[in-house]
C-alpha positions as a Markdown table, in Angstrom:
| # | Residue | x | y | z |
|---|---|---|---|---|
| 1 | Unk | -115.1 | -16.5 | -14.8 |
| 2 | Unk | -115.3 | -13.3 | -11.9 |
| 3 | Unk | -114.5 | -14.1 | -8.6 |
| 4 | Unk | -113.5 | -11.8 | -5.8 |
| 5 | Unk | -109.9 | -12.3 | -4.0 |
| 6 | Unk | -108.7 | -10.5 | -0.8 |
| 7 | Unk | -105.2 | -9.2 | -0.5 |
| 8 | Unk | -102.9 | -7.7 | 1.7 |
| 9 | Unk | -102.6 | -3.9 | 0.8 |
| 10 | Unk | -99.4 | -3.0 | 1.7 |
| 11 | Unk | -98.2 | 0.5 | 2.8 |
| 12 | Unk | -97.1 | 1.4 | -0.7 |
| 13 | Unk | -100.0 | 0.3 | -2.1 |
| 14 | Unk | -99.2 | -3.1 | -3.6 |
| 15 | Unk | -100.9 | -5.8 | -3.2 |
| 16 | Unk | -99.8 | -9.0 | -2.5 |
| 17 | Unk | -101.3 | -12.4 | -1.2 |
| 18 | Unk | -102.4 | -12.7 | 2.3 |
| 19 | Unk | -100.8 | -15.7 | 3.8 |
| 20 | Unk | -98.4 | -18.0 | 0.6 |
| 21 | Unk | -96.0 | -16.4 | -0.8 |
| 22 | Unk | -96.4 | -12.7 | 0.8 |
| 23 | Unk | -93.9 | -10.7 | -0.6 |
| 24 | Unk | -95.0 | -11.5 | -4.2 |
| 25 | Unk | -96.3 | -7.9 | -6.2 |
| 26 | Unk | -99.9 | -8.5 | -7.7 |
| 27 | Unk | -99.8 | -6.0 | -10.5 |
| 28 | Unk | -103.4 | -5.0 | -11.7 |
| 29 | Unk | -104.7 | -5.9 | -15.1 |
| 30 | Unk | -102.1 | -8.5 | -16.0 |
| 31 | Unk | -102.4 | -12.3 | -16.1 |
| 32 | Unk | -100.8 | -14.8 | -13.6 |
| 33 | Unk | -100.2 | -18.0 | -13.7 |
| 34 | Unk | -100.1 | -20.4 | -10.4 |
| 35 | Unk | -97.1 | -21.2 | -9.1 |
| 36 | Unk | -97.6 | -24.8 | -7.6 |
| 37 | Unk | -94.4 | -25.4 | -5.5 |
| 38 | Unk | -95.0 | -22.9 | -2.4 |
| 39 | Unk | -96.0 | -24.8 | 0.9 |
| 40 | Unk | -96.4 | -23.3 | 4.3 |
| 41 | Unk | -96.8 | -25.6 | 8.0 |
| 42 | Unk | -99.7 | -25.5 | 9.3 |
| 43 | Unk | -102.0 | -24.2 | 5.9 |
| 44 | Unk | -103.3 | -27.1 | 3.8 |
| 45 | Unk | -101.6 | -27.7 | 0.3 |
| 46 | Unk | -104.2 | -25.8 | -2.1 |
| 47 | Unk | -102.6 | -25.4 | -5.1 |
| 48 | Unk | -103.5 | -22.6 | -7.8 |
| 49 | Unk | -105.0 | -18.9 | -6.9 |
| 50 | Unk | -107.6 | -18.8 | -4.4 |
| 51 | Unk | -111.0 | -16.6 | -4.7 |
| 52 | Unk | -114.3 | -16.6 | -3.7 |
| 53 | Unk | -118.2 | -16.2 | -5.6 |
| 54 | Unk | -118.9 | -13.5 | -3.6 |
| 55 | Unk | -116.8 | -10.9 | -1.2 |
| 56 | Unk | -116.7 | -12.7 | 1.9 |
| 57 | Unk | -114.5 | -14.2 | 4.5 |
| 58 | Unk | -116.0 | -14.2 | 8.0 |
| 59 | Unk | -113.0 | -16.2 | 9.2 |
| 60 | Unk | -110.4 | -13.6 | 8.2 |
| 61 | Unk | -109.9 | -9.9 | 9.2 |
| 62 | Unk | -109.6 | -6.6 | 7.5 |
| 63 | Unk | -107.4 | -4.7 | 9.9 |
| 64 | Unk | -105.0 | -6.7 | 11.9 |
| 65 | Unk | -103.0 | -5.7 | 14.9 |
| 66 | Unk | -99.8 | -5.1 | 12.9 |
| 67 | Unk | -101.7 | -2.3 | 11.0 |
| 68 | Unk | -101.9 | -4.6 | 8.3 |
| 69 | Unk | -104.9 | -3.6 | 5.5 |
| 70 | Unk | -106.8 | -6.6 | 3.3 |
| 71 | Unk | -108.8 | -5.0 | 0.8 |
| 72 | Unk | -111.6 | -7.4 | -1.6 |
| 73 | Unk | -110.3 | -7.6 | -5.5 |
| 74 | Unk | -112.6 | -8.3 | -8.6 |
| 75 | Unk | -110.7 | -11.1 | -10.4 |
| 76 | Unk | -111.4 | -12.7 | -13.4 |
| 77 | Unk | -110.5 | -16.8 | -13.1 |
| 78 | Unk | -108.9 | -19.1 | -16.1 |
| 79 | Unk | -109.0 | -23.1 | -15.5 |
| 80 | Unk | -111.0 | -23.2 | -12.4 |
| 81 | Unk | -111.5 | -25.8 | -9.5 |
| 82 | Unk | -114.4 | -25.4 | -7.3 |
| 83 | Unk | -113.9 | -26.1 | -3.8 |
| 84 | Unk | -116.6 | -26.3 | -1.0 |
| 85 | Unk | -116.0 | -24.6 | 1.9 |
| 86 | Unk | -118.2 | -24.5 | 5.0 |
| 87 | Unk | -120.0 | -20.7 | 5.2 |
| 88 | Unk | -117.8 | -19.8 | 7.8 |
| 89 | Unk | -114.7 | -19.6 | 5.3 |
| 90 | Unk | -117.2 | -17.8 | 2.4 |
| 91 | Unk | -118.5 | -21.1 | 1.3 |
| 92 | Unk | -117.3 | -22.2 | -2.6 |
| 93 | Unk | -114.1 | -21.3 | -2.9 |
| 94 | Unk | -112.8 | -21.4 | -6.6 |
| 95 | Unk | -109.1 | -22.7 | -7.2 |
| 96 | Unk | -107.8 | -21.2 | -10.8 |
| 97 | Unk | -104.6 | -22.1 | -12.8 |
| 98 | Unk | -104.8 | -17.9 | -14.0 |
| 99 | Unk | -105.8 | -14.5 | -12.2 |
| 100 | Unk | -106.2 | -11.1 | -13.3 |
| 101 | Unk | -106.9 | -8.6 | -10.8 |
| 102 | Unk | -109.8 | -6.8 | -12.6 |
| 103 | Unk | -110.2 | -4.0 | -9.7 |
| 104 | Unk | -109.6 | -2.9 | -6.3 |
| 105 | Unk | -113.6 | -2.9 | -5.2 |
| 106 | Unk | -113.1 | -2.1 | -1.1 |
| 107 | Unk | -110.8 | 0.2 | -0.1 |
């Protein structure tokens, strides 16, 4: 299954998740598998990769503050959940056991 993921871009270039686990590496082109026992206060226990069906997240911002970059990633999904999400948050979310970052598509 495709979805679309956004990640932190980090000044080297890496990517890496936005909010769980941030200092993790995202390589591209190379399958991941969830890692189910990272919890954060004050974020909801979602466990498994988060992405969206389309590029879009009106809740979150591109550029923050910090000078911190998110950039939208074509991923391809294995053993999905779908989760729906009011249209404020993209609306379906899906929830996969697997990603692969396929492609960085906004820069």
């Amino acid at each position: 299954m495709i979805g679309y993921k956004l990640f932190t871009k980090r000044k080297d270039g890496t990517l890496g998740p936005l909010f769980i686990n941030r200092k993790l590496v995202i390589p591209l082109g190379e399958w991941l598998q969830a890692e189910y026992h990272h919890r954060k206060k004050g974020f909801a226990y979602r466990p498994g990769w988060h992405a969206c069906a389309v590029a879009v997240a009106p809740h979150l911002k591109m550029r923050l503050a910090s000078g911190e970059q998110r950039v939208w990633c074509k991923v391809e999904l294995e053993d999905v959940a779908v989760e729906e999400r009011p249209a404020a948050q993209g609306g379906k979310w899906f929830l996969a056991d697997r990603l692969k970052v396929l492609e960085i598509i906004e820069d």
